[in-house]
Residue frames as a rotation matrix with the C-alpha (Angstrom) as fourth column:
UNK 1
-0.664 0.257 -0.702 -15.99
-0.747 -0.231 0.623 14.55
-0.002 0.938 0.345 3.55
UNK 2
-0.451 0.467 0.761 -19.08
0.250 0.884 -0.394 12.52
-0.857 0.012 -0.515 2.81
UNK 3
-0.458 0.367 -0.810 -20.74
-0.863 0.034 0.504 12.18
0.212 0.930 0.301 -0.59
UNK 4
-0.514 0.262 0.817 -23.86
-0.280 0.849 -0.449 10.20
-0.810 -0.460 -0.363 -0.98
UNK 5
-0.528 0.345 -0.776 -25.47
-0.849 -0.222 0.479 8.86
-0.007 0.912 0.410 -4.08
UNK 6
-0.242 0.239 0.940 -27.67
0.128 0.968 -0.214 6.53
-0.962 0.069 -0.265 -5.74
UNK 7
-0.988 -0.052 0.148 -29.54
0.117 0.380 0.917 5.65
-0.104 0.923 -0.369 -9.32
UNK 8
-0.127 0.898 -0.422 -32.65
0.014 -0.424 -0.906 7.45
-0.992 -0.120 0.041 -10.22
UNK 9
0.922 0.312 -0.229 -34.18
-0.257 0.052 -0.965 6.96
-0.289 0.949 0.128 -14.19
UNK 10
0.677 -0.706 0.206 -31.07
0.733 0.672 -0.105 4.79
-0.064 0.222 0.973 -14.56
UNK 11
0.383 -0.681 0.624 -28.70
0.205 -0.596 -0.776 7.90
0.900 0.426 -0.089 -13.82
UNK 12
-0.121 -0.424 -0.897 -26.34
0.892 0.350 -0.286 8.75
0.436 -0.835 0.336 -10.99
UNK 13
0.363 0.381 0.850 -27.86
0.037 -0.918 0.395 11.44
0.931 -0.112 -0.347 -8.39
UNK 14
-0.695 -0.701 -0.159 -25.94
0.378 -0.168 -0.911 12.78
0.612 -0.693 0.381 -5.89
UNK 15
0.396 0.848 -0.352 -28.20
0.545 0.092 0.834 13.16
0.739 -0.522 -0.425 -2.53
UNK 16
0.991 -0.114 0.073 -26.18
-0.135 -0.768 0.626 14.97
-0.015 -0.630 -0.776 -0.25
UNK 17
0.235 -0.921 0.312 -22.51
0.296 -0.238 -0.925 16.15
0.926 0.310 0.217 0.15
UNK 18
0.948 0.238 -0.210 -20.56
0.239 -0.101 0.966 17.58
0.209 -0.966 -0.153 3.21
UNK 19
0.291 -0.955 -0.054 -17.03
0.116 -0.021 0.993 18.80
-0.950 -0.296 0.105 4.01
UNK 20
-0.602 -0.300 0.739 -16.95
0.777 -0.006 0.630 19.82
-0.185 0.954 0.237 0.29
UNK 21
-0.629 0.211 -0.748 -17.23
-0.117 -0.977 -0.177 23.47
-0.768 -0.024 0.639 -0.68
UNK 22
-0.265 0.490 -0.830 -18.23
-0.933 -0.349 0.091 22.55
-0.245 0.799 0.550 -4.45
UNK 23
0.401 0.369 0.838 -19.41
-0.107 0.928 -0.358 19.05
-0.910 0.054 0.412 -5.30
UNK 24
0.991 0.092 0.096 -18.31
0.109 -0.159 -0.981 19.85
-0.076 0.983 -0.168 -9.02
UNK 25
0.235 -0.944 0.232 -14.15
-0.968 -0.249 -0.034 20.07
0.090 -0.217 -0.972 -7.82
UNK 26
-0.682 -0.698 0.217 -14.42
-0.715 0.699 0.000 16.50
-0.152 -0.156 -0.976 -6.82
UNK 27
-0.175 0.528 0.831 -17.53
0.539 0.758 -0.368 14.64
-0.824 0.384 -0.417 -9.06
UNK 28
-0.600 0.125 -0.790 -17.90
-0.740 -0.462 0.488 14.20
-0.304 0.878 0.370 -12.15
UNK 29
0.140 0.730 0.669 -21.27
0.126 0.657 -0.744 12.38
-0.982 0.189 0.000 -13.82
UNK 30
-0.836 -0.217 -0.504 -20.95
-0.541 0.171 0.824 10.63
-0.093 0.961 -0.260 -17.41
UNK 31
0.173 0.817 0.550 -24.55
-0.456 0.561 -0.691 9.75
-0.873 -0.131 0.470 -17.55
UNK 32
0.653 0.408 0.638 -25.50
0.494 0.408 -0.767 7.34
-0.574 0.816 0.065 -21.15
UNK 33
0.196 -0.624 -0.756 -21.99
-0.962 -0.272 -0.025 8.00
-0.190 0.732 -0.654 -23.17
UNK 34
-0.941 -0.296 -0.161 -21.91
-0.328 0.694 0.641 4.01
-0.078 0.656 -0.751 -23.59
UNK 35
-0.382 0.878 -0.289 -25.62
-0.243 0.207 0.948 3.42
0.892 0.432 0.134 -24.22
UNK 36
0.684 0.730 -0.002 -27.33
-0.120 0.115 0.986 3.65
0.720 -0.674 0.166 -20.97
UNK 37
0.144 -0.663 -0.734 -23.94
0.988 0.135 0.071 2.54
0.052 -0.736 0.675 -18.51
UNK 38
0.794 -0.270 0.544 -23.04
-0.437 -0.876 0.203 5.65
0.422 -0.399 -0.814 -16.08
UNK 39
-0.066 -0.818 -0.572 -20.12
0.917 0.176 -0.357 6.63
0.393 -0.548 0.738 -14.46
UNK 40
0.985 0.029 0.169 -19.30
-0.070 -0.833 0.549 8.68
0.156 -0.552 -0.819 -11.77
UNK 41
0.368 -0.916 0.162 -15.83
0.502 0.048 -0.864 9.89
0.783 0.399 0.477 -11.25
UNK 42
0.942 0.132 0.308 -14.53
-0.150 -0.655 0.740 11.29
0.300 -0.744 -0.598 -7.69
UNK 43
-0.041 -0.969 0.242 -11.03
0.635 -0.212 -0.742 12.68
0.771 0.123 0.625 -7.33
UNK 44
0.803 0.169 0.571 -10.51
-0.400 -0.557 0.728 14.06
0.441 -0.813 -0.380 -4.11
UNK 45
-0.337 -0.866 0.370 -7.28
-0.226 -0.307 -0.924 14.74
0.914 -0.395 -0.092 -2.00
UNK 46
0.593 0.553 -0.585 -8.86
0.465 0.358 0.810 12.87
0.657 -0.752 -0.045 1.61
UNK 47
-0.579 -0.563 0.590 -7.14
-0.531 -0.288 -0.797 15.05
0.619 -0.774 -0.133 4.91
UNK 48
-0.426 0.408 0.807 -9.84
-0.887 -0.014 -0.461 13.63
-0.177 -0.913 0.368 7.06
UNK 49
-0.730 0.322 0.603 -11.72
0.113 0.927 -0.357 10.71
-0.674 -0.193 -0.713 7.40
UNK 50
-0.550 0.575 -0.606 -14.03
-0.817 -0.520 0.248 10.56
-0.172 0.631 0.756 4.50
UNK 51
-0.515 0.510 0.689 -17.33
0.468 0.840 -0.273 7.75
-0.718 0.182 -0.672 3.42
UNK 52
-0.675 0.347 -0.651 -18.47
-0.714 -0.086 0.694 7.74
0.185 0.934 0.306 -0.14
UNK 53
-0.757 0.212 0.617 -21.88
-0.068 0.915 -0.398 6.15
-0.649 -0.344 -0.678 0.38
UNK 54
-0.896 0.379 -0.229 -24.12
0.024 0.558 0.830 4.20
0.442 0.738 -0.509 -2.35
UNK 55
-0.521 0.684 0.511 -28.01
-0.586 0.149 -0.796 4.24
-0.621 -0.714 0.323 -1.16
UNK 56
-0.612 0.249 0.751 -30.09
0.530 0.834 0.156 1.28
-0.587 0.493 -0.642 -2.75
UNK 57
-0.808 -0.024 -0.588 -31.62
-0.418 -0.680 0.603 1.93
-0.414 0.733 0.540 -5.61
UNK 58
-0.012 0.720 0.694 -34.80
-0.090 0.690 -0.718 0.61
-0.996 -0.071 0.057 -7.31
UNK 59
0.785 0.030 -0.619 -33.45
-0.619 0.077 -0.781 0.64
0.024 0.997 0.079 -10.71
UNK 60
0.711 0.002 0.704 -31.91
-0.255 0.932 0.256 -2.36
-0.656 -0.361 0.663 -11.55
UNK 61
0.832 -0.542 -0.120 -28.44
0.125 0.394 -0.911 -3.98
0.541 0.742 0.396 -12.05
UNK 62
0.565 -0.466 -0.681 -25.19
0.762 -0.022 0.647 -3.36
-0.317 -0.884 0.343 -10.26
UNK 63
0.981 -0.173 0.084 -22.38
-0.184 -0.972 0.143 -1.40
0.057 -0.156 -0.986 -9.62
UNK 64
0.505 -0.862 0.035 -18.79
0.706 0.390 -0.591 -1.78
0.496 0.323 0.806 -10.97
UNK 65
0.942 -0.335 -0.010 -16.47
-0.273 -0.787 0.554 0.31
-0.193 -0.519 -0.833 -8.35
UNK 66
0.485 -0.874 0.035 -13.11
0.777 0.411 -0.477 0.48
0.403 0.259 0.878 -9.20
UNK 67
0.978 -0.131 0.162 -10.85
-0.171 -0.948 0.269 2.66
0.118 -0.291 -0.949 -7.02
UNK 68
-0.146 -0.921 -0.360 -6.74
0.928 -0.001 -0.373 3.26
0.343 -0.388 0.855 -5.91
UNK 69
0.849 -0.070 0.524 -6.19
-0.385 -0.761 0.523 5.47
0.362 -0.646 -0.672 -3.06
UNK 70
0.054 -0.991 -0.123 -2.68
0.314 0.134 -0.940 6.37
0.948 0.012 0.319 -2.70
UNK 71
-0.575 -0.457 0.678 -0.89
-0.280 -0.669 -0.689 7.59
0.768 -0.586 0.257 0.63
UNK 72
-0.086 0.601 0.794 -3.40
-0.632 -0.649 0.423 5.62
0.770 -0.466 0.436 2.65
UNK 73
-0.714 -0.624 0.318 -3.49
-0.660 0.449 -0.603 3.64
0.233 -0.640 -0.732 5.84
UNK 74
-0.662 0.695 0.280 -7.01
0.161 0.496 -0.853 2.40
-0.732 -0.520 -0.440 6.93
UNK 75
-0.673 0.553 -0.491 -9.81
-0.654 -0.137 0.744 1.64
0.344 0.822 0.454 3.92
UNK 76
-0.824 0.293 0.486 -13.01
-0.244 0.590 -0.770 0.10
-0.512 -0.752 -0.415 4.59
UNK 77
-0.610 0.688 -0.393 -15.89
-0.606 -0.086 0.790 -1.05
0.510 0.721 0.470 2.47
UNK 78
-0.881 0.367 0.299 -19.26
0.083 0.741 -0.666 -2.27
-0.466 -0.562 -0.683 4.39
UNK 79
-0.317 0.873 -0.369 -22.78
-0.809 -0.046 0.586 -3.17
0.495 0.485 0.721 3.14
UNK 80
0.328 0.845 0.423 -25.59
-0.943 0.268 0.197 -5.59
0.053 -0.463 0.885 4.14
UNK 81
0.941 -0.179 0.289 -23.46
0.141 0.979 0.149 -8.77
-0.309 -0.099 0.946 3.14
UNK 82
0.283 -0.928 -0.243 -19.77
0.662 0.373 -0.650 -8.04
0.694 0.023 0.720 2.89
UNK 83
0.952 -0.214 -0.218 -17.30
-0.066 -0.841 0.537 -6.04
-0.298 -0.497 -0.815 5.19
UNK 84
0.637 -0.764 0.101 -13.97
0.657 0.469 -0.590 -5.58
0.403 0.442 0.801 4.08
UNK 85
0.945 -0.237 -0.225 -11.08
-0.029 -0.747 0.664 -3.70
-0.325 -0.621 -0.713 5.71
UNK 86
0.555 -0.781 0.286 -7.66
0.614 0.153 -0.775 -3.07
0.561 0.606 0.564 3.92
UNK 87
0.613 -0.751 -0.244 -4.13
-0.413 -0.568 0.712 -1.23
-0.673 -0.336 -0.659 5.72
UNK 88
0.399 -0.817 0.416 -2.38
0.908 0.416 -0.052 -0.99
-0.130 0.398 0.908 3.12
UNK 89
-0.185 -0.341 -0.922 -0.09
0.345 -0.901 0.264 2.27
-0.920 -0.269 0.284 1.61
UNK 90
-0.560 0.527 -0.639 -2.09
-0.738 0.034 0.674 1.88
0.377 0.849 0.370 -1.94
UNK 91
-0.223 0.811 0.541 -5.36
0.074 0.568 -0.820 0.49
-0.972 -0.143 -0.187 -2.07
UNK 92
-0.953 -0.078 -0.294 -6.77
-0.303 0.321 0.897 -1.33
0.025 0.944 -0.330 -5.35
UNK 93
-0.818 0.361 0.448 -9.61
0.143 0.882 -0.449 -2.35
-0.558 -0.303 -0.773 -5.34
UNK 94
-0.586 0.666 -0.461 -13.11
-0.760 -0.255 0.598 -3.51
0.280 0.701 0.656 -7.59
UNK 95
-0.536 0.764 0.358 -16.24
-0.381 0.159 -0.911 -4.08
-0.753 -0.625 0.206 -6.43
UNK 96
-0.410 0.907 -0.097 -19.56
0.169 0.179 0.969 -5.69
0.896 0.381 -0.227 -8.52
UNK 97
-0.710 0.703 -0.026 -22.54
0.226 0.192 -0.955 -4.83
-0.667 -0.684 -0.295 -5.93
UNK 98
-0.054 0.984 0.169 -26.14
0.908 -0.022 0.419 -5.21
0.416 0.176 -0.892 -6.74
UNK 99
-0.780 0.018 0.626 -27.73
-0.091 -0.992 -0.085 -1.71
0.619 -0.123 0.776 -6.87
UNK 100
0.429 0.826 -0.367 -30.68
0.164 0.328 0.930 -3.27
0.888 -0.459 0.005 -4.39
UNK 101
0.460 -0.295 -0.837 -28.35
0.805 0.536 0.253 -2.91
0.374 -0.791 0.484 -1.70
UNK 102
0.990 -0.144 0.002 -26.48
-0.124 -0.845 0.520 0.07
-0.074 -0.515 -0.854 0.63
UNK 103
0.598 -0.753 -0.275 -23.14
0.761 0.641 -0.098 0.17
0.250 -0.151 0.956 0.38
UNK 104
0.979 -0.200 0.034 -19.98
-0.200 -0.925 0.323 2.67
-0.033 -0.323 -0.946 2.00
UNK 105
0.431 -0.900 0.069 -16.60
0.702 0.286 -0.653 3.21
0.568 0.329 0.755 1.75
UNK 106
0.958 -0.004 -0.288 -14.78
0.232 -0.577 0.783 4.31
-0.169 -0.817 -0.551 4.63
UNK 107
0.283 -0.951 -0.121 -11.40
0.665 0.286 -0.690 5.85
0.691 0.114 0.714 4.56
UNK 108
0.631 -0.012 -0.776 -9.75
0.766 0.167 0.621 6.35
0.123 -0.986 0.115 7.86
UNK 109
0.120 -0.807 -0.578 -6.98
0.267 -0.534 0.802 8.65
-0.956 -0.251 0.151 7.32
UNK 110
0.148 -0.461 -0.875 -5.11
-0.784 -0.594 0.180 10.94
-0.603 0.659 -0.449 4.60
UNK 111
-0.486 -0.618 0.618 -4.64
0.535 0.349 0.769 9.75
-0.691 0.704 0.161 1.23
UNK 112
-0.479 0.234 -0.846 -5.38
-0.833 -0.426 0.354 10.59
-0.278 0.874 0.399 -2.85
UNK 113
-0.239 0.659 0.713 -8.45
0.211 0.752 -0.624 9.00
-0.948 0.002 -0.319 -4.08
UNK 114
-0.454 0.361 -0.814 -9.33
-0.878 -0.337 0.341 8.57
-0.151 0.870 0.470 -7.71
UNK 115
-0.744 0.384 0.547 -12.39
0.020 0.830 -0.557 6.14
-0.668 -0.403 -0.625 -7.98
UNK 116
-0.505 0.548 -0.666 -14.98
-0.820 -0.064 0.569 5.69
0.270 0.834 0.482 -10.95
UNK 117
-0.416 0.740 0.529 -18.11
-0.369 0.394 -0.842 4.18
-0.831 -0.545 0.109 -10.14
UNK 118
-0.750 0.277 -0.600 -19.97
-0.660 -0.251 0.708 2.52
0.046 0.927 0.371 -13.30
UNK 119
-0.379 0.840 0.387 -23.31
-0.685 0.026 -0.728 1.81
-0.622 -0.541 0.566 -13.40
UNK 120
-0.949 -0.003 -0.314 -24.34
-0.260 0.570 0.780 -1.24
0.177 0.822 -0.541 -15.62
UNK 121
-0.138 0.984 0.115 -28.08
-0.989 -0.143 0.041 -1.55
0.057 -0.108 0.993 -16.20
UNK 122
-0.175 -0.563 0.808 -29.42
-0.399 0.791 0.464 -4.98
-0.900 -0.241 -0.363 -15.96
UNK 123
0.888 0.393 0.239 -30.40
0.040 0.452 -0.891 -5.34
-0.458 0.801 0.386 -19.64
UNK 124
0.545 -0.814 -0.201 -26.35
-0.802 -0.438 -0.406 -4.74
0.243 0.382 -0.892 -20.10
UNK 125
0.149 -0.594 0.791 -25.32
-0.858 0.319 0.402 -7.00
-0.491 -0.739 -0.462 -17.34
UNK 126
0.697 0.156 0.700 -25.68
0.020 0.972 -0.236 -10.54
-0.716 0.178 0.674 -19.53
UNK 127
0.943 -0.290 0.164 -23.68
0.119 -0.166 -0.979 -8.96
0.311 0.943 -0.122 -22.46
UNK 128
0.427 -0.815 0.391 -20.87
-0.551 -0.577 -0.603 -7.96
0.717 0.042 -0.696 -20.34
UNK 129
-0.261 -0.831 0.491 -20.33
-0.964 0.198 -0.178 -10.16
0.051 -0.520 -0.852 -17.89
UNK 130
-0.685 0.044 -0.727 -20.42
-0.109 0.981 0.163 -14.30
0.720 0.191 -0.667 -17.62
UNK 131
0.433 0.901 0.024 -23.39
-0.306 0.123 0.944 -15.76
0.847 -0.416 0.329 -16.71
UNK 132
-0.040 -0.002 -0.999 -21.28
0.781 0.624 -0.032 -17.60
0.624 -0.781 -0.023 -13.61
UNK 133
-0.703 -0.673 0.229 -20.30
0.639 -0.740 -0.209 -14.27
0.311 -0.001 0.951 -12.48
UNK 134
-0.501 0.817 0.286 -23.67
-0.384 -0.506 0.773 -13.25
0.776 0.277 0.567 -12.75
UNK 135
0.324 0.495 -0.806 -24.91
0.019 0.848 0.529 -16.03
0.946 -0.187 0.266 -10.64
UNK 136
-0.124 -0.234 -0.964 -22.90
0.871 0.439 -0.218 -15.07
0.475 -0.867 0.149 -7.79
UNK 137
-0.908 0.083 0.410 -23.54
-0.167 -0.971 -0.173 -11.62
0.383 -0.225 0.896 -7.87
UNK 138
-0.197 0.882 0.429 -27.09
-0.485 -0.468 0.739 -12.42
0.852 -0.063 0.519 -7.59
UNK 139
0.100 -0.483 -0.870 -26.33
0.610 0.720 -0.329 -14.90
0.786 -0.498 0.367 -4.76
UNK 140
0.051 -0.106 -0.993 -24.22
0.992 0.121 0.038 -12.99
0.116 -0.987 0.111 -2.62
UNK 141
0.904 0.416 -0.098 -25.03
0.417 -0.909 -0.019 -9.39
-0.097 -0.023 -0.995 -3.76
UNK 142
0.889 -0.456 -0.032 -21.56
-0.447 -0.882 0.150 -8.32
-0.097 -0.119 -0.988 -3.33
UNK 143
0.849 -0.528 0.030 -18.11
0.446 0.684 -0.578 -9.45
0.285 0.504 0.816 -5.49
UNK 144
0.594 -0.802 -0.060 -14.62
-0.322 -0.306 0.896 -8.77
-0.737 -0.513 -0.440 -4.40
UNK 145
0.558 -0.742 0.372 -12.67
0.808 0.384 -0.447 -8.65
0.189 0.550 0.814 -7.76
UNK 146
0.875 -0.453 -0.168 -9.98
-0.391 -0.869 0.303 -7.26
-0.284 -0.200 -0.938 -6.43
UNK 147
0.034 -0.956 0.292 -7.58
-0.142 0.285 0.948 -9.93
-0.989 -0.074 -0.126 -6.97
UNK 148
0.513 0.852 0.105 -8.61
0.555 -0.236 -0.798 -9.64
-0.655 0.468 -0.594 -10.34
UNK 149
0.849 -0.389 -0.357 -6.88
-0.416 -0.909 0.003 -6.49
-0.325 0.146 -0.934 -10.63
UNK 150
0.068 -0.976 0.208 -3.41
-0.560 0.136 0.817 -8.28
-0.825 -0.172 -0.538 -10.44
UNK 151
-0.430 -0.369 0.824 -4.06
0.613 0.551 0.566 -9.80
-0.663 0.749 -0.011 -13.92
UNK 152
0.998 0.017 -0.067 -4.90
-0.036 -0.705 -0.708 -6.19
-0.060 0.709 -0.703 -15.47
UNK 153
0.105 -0.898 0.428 -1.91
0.896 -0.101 -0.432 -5.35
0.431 0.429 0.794 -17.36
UNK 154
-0.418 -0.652 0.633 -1.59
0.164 -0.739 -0.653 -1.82
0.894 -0.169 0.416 -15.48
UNK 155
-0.956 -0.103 -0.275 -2.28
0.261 0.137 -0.956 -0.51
0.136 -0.985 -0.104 -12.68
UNK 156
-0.116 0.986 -0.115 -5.59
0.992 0.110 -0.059 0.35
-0.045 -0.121 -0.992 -11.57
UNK 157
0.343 0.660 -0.668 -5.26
0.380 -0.748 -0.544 3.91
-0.859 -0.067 -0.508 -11.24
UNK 158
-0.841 -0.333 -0.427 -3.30
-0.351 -0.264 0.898 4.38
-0.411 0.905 0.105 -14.95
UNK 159
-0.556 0.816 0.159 -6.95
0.708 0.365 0.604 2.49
0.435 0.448 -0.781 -15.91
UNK 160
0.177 0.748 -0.640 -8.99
0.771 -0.509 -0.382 5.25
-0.612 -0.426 -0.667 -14.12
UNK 161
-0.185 -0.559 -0.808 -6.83
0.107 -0.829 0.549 7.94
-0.977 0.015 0.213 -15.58
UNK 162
-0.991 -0.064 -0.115 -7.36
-0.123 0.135 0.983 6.82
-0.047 0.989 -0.141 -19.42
UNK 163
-0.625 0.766 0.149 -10.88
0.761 0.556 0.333 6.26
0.172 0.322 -0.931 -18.69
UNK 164
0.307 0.502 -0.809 -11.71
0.511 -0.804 -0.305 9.35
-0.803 -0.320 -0.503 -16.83
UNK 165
-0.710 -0.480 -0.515 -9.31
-0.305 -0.451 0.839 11.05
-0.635 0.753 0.174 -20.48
UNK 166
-0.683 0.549 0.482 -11.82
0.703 0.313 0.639 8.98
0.200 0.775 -0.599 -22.75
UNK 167
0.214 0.934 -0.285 -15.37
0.945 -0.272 -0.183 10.00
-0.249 -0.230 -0.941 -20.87
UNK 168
-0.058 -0.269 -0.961 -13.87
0.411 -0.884 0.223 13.98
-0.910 -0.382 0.162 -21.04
UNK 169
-0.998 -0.004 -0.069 -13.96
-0.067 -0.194 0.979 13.56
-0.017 0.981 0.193 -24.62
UNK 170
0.013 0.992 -0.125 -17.51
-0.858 -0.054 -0.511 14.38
-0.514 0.114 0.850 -26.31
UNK 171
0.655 0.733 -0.184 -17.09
-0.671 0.453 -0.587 11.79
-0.346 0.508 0.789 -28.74
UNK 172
0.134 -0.914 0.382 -14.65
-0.782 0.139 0.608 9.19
-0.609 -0.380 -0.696 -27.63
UNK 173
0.109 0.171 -0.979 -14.05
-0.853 0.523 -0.003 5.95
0.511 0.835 0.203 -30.04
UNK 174
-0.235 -0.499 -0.834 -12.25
0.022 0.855 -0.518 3.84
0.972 -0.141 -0.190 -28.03
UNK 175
-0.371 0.215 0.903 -14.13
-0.901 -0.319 -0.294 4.16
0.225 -0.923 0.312 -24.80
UNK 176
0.786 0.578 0.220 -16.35
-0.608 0.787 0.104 1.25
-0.113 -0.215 0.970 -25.62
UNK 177
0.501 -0.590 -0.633 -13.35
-0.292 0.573 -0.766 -0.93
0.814 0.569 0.115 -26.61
UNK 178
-0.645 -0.734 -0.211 -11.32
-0.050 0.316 -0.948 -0.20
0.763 -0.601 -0.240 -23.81
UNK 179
-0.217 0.496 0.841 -14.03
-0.919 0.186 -0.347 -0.70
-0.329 -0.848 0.416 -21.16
UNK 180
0.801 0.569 -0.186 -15.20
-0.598 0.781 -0.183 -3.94
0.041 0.258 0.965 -22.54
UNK 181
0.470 -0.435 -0.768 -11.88
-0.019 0.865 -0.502 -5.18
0.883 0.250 0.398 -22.40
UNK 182
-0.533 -0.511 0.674 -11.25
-0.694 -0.190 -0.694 -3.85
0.483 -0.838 -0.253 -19.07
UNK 183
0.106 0.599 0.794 -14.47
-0.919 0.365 -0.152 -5.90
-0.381 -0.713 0.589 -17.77
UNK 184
0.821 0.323 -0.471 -13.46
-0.457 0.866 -0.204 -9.00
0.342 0.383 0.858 -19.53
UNK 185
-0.331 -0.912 0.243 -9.78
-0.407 -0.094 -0.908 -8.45
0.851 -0.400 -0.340 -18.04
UNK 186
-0.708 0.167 0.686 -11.15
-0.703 -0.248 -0.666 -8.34
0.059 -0.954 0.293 -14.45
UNK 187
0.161 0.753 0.637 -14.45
-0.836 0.448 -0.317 -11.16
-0.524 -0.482 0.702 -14.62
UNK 188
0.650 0.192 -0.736 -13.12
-0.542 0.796 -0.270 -13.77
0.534 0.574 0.621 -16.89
């Protein structure tokens, strides 16, 4: 499986696919349901070696990746300034990358992926996240808040699940609420 995307007129466009009969079984786009922030959503059942890759963009601001892939052994995440490699049997993990940059996610073997990508323009990025935060993103292009995660109150993928249940709704209330307090959870 490969799935490739970037950010075109501040929306998420899928560029090519592969090893996937329908693209629409395992993505879902939530373009401007919180004023301008997208999300992509990709649920997919991995048998084979699979890379979800990110191509730079020239619309500006970053990318909030937040995934858990159960059942899996070998995870990899590489881009122009980080590499990261995880063996674990659950992977957690949340990214911040600048959308200037390339980024991929390898995964080596069988597991269950549910990941939500969210795009944060940068006339968003000051409102939502702390300027220090900010300051290293633009720095070193690419954040590792994963450990992060371990002071959400649930797990990461019970936070995909309720978020991917909000977006599904046409006219959710508590989407903005409960994202805003997820990203203050995770960067403060």
């Amino acid at each position: 499986m490969e799935i490739v995307f970037t950010i075109e007129n501040e929306k998420f466009q899928t560029k090519h696919f592969d090893g996937i009969k329908r693209l629409e079984d395992v993505v879902t786009t939530y373009d401007n349901r919180l004023s301008g922030i997208g999300f992509i959503h990709i649920k997919k059942n991995i048998q084979d070696k699979g890379n979800i890759v990110f191509l730079a963009a020239q619309d500006t601001g970053a990318i909030l990746s937040v995934q858990a892939v159960a059942q899996n052994s070998r995870f990899e995440f590489q881009s122009s300034a980080n590499v990261c490699i995880n063996f674990a049997p659950v992977v957690e993990s949340i990214q911040l990358v600048s959308t200037d940059i390339s980024f991929e996610h390898t995964y080596e073997s069988p597991g269950i992926l549910n990941r939500l990508d969210i795009y944060i323009p940068a006339q968003h990025l000051q409102t939502l996240l702390p300027g220090k935060l900010l300051t290293q993103l633009a720095k070193r292009q690419v954040l590792d808040l994963s450990i992060a995660a371990n002071k959400f109150l649930s797990s990461l993928n019970e936070f995909l699940c309720i978020m991917t249940r909000e977006l599904d709704k046409p006219a959710s209330k508590s989407l903005h609420i409960y994202f805003e307090s997820f990203i203050h959870s995770v960067t403060s």
